[in-house]
C-alpha positions as CSV (number, residue, x, y, z in Angstrom):
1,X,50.0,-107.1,104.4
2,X,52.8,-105.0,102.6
3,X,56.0,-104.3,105.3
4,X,58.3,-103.2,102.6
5,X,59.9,-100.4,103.6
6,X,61.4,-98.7,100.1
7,X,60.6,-95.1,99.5
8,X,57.6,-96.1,96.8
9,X,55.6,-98.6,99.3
10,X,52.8,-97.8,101.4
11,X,53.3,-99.8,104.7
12,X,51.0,-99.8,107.0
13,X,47.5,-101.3,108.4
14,X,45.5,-98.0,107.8
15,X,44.3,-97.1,104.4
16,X,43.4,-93.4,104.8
17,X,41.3,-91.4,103.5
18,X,44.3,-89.2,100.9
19,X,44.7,-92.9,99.4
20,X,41.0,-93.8,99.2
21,X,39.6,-91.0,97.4
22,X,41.8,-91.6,94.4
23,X,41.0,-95.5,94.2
24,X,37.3,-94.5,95.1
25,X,37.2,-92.5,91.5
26,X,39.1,-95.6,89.8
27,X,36.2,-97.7,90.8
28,X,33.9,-95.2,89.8
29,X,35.3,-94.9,86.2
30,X,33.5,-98.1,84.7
31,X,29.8,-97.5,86.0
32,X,29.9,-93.7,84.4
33,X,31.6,-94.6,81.4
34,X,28.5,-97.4,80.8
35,X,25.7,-95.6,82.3
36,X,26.4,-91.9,82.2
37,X,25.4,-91.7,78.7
38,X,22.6,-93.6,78.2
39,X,19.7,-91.0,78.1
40,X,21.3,-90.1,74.9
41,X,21.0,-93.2,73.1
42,X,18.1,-91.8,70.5
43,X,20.3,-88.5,70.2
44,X,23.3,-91.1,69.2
45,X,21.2,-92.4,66.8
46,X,20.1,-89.5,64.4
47,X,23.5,-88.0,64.9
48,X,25.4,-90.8,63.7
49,X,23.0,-92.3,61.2
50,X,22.8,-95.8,62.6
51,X,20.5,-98.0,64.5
52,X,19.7,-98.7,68.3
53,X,21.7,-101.9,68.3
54,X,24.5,-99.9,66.6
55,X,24.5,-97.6,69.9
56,X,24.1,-100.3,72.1
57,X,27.0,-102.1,70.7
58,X,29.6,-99.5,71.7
59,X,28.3,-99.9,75.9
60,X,28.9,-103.8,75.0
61,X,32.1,-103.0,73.4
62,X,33.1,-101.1,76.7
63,X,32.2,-104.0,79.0
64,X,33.6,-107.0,77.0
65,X,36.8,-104.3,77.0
66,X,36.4,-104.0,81.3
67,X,36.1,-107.8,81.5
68,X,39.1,-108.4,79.2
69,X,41.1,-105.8,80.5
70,X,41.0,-107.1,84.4
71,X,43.1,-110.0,83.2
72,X,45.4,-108.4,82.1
73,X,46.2,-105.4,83.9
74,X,45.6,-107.4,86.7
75,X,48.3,-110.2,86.4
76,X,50.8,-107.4,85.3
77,X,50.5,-105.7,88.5
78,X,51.7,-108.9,89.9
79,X,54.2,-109.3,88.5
80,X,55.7,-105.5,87.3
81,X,54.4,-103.6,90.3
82,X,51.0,-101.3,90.6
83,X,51.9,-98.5,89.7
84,X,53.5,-98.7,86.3
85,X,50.4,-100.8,84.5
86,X,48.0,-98.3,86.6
87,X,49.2,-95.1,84.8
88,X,49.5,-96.9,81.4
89,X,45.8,-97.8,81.6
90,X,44.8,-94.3,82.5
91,X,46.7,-93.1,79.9
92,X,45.3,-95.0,77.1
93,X,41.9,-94.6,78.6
94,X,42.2,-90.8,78.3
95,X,43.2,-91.3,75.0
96,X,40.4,-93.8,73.9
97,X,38.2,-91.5,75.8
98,X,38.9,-88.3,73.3
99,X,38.6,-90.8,70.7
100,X,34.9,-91.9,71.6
101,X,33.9,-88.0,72.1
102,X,35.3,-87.6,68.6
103,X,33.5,-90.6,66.8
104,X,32.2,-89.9,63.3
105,X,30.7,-93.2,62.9
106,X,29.4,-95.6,65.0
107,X,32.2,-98.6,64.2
108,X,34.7,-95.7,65.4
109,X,32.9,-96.0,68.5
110,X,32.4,-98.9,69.0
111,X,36.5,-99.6,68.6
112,X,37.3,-96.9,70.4
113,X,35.0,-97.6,73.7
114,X,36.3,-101.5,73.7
115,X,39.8,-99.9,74.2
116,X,38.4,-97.7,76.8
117,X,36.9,-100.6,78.7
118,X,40.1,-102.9,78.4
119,X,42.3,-99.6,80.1
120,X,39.9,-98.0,82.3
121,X,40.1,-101.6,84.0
122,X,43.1,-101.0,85.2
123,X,41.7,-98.7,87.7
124,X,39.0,-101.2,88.9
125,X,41.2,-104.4,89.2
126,X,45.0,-102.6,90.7
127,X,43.0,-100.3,92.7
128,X,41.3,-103.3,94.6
129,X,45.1,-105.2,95.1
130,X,46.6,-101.5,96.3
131,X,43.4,-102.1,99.2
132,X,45.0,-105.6,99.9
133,X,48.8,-104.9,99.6
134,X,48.4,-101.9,102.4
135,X,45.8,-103.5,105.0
136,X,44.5,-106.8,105.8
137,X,41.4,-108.5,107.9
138,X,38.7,-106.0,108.9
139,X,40.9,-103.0,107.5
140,X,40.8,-104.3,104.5
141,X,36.9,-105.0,104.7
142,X,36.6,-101.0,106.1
143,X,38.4,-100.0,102.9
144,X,36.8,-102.1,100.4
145,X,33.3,-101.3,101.8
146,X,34.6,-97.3,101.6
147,X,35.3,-98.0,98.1
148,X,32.3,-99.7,97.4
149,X,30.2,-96.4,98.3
150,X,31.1,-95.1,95.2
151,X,31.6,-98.4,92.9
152,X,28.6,-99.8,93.9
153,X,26.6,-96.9,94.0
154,X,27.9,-95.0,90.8
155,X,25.7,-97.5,88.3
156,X,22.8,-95.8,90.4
157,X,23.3,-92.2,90.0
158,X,24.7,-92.5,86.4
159,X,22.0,-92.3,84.3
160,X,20.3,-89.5,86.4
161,X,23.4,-87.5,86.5
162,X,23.4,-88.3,82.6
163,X,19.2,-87.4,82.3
164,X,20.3,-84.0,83.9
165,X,23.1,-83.3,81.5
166,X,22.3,-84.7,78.4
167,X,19.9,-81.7,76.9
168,X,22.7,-79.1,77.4
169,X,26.2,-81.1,76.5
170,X,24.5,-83.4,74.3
171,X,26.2,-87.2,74.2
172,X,29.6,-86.0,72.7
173,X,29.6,-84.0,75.7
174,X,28.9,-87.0,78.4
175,X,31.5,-88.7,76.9
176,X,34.0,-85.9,77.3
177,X,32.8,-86.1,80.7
178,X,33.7,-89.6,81.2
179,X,37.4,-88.5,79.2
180,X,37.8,-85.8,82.3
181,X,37.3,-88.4,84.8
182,X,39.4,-90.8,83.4
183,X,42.3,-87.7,83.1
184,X,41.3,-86.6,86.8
185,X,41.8,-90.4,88.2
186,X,45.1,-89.8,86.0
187,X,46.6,-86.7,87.9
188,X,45.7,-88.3,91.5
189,X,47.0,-91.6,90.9
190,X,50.2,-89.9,89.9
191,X,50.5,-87.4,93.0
192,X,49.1,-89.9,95.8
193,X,49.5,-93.7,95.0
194,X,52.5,-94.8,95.5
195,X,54.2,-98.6,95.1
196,X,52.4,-101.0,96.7
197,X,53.5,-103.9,95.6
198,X,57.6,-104.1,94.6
199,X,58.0,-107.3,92.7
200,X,61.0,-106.1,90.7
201,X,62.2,-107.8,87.9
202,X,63.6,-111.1,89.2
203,X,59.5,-111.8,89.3
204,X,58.9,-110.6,86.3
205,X,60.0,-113.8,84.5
206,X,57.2,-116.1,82.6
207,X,57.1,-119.2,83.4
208,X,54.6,-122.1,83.7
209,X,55.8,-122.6,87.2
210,X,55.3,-118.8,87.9
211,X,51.7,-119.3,86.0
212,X,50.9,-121.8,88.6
213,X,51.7,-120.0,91.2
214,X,49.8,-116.8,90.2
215,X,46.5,-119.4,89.8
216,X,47.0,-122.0,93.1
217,X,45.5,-119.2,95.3
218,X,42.3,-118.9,93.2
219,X,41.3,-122.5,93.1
220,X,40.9,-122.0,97.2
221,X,37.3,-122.6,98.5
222,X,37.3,-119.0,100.4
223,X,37.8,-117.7,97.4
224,X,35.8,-119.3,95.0
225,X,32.9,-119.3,97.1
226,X,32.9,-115.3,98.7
227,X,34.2,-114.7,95.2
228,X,30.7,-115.7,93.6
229,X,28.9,-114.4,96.4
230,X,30.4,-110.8,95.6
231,X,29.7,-111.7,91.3
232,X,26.5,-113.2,92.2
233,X,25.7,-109.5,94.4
234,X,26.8,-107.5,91.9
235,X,24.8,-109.0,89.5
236,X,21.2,-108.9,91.5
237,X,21.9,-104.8,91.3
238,X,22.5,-104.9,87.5
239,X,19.4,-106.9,87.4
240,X,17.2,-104.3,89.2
241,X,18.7,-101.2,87.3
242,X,18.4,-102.9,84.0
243,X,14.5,-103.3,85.1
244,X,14.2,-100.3,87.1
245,X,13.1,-97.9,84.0
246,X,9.8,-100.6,82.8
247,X,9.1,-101.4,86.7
248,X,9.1,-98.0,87.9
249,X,7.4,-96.3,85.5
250,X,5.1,-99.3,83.3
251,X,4.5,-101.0,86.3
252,X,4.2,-98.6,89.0
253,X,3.7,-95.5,87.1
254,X,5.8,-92.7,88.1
255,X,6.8,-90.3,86.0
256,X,10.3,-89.2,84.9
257,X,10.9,-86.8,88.2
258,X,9.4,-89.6,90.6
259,X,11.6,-92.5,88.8
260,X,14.4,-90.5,89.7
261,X,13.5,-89.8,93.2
262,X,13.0,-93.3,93.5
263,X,16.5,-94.5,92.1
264,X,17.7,-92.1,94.4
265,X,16.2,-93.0,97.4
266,X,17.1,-97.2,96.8
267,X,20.9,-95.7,96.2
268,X,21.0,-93.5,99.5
269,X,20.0,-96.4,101.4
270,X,22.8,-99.0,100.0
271,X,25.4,-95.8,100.6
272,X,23.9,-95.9,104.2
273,X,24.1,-99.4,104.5
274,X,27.9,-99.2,102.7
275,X,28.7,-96.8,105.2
276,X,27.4,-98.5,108.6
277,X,29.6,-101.6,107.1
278,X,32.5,-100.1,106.8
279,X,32.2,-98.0,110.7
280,X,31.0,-101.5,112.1
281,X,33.7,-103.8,110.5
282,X,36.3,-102.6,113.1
283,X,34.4,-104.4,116.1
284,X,32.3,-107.1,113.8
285,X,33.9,-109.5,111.7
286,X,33.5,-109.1,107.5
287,X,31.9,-112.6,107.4
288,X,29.2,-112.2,110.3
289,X,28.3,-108.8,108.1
290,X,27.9,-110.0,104.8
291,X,26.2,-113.4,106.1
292,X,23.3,-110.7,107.6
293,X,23.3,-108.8,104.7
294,X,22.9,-111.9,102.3
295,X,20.5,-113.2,105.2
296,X,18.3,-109.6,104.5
297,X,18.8,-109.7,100.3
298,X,17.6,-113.4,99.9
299,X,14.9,-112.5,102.0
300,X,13.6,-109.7,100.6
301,X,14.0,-110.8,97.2
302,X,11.8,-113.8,98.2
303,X,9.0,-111.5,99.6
304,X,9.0,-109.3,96.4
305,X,8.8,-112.7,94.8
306,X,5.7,-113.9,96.5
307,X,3.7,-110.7,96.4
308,X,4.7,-109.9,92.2
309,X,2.6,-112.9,91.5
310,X,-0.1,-111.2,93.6
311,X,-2.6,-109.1,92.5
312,X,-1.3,-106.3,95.4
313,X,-0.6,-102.8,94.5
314,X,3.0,-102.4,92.5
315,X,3.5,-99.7,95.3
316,X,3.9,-102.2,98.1
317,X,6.8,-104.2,96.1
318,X,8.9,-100.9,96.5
319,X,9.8,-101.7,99.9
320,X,11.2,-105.5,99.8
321,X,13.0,-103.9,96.4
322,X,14.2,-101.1,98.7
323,X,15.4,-103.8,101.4
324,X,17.2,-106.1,99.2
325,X,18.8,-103.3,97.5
326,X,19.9,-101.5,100.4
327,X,21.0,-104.6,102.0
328,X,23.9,-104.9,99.7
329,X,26.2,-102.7,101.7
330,X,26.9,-105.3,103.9
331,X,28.0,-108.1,101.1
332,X,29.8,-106.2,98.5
333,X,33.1,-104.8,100.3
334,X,32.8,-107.7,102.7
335,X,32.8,-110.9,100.2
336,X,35.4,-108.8,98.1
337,X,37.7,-109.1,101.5
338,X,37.1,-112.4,102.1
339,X,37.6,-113.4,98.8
340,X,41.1,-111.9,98.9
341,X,42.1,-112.5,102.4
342,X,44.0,-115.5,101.3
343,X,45.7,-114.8,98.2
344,X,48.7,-113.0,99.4
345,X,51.2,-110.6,96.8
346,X,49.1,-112.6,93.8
347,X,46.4,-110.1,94.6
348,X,46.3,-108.6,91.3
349,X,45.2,-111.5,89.8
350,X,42.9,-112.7,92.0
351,X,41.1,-109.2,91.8
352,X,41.0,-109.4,88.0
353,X,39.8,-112.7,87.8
354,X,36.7,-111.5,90.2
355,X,36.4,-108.6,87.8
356,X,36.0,-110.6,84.6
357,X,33.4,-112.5,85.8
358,X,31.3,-109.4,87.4
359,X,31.5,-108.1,84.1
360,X,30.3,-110.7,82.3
361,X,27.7,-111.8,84.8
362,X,26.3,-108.3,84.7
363,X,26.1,-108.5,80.7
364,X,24.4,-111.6,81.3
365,X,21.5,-111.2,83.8
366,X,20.7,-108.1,81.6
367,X,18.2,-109.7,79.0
368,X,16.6,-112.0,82.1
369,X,14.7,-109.2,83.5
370,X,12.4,-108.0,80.7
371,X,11.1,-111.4,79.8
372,X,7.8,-109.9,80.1
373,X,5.8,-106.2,80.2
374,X,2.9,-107.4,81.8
375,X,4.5,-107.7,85.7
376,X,7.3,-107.5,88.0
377,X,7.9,-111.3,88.0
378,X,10.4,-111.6,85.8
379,X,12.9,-109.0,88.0
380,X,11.5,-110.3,90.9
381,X,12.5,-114.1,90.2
382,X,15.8,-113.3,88.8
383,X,16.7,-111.4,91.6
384,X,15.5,-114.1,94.2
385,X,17.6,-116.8,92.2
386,X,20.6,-114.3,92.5
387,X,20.3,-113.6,95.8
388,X,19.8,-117.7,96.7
389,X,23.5,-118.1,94.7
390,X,24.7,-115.8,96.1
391,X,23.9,-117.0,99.7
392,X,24.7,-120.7,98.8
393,X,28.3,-119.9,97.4
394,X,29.1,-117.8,100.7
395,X,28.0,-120.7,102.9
396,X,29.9,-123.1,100.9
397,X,33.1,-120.5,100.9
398,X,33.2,-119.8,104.2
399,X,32.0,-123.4,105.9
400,X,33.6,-123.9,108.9
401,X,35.4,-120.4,108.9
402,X,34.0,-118.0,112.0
403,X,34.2,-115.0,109.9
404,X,37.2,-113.3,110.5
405,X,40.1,-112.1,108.1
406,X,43.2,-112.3,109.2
């Protein structure tokens, strides 16, 4: 935990709620800028005279950018301070963001939303460090978990939010949505976060003893292991809303109203579940939360398993799907803590190296789920393999640990 005492640094064991809200929209940033505008792929299409795999390129552009740019906003904020790479991101972000709402082709795009992705990560990867330079132990887990309400959730509600909108501002206009929020995270982050983290320049040297230093902490088995059991999480959710449009409505029918309902309903329980986490982790410790929520995910994921290769109704798998979902609340903000418990000031990078992976993970698991249009298995059996990872590499990170963060 941060005791500096200089004018710019936030010392103390309580993260409240004036500094939360701005890193909560930081971690929102990514999931809207990938999923807000995806009802208006066919739109994107005829308007810009390309193909479906054109479109699609420029939300891969914007994730290989995220992934990219966690490892390197991330170890600048080690070593320069948070605040100074923080407000360049956002700055370039904005830009690339009026540059994506402006495309004329699709390549422009496509450029302009890998820049995007490389600065709005900025937000994601410092904004997770700020949590762990101010508070440690199960203030830290509160905090994450707080901000995980709205990062975790946000990949949810996008595409709803962007089915509601995208008839009357058309996708120029979701994009210029995404540019507001990027200019909105902006104008916070410059009135309320302060320095968190004042490695002045005498750290700011190079040096392959330095670069050691900045990489010992992430070859620790806490944090490789709750580390992979966050990425492994994370990427059991992208699974299910990658799937969630052919399950929901091939599979099980519903039309567009009741998909949405449904979406809705699987994300108010993992805010519920996100919330309970973060109001029990002052009297229960982060690791006995996120071994029963694991516990509950592997679970459910193994009983949608078993009955997707039955011939039962589709409408019974909706409520292991809604328990392993939900579940996630306890594992997200509590591995994150965990995983970053031990690293000390090189918090930065630890946090981007997490975030590289989650990105790429959830680009990965993507294709797994529509193997096959004839049944559930295929989301069923990639989430249970998920959720098993994800439950090994906790066990392993935390053997012989009781659960606490110091």
């Amino acid at each position: 935990m941060s005791t500096a005492t200089t004018p710019h640094t936030v010392a103390t064991s309580r993260v409240h709620l004036r500094l939360l809200l701005p890193l909560a929209l930081l971690a929102s940033i990514a999931p809207f800028a990938t999923d807000l505008y995806l009802p208006a792929f066919p739109d994107m299409v005829t308007d810009l005279a390309t193909t479906e795999a054109g479109v699609q390129l420029s939300l891969t552009g914007f994730l290989i950018g995220a992934a990219v740019g966690q490892v390197i906003f991330g170890p600048l904020s080690d070593r320069y301070g948070r605040v100074r790479p923080l407000y360049i991101g956002l700055i370039i972000a904005v830009i690339a963001g009026v540059a994506t709402a402006i495309a004329p082709t699709d390549t422009f795009l496509v450029i302009a939303r890998v820049v995007q992705g490389a600065a709005a990560a900025a937000g994601m990867v410092i904004g997770r460090a700020i949590i762990t330079d101010v508070a440690s132990g199960r203030e830290a887990a509160r905090a994450l978990s707080m901000l995980m309400v709205v990062g975790g959730v946000a990949p949810v509600l996008a595409p709803i939010v962007g089915a509601v909108l995208s008839e009357p501002l058309g996708w120029r206009g979701l994009l210029w949505v995404v540019t507001a929020l990027c200019l909105v995270a902006l104008v916070l982050a410059v009135a309320v976060i302060r320095e968190t983290n004042p490695r002045s320049e005498a750290t700011a040297t190079a040096s392959p003893s330095r670069l050691r230093d900045l990489l010992r902490p992430l070859r620790t088995r806490a944090y490789l292991g709750n580390g992979a059991a966050f990425v492994f999480a994370f990427s059991l959710m992208m699974a299910y809303i990658s799937a969630s449009p052919f399950f929901y409505q091939d599979i099980i029918g519903l039309g567009e109203i009741a998909y949405a309902a449904a979406f809705a309903i699987n994300a108010a329980g993992m805010v519920g579940v996100t919330w309970l986490a973060a109001n029990l982790s002052s009297r229960v410790a982060p690791g006995a939360l996120a071994r029963v929520g694991l516990t509950i995910t592997v679970t459910s994921a193994a009983i949608l398993t078993v009955l997707a290769f039955t011939a039962v109704s589709p409408l019974i798998l909706l409520v292991p799907l809604f328990c392993a979902i939900a579940s996630l609340g306890l594992v997200f903000g509590n591995t994150t803590a965990l995983a970053l418990a031990r690293v000390g000031k090189n918090s930065g990078t630890a946090s981007a190296a997490l975030g590289f992976v989650q990105f790429m993970m959830a680009g990965l698991v993507a294709p797994l789920v529509s193997i096959s249009e004839e049944s559930a298995v295929p989301m069923a059996v990639t989430m249970l393999v998920l959720a098993a990872l994800a439950t090994v590499s906790f066990l392993i990170g935390n053997r012989g640990a009781t659960g606490e963060v110091e």
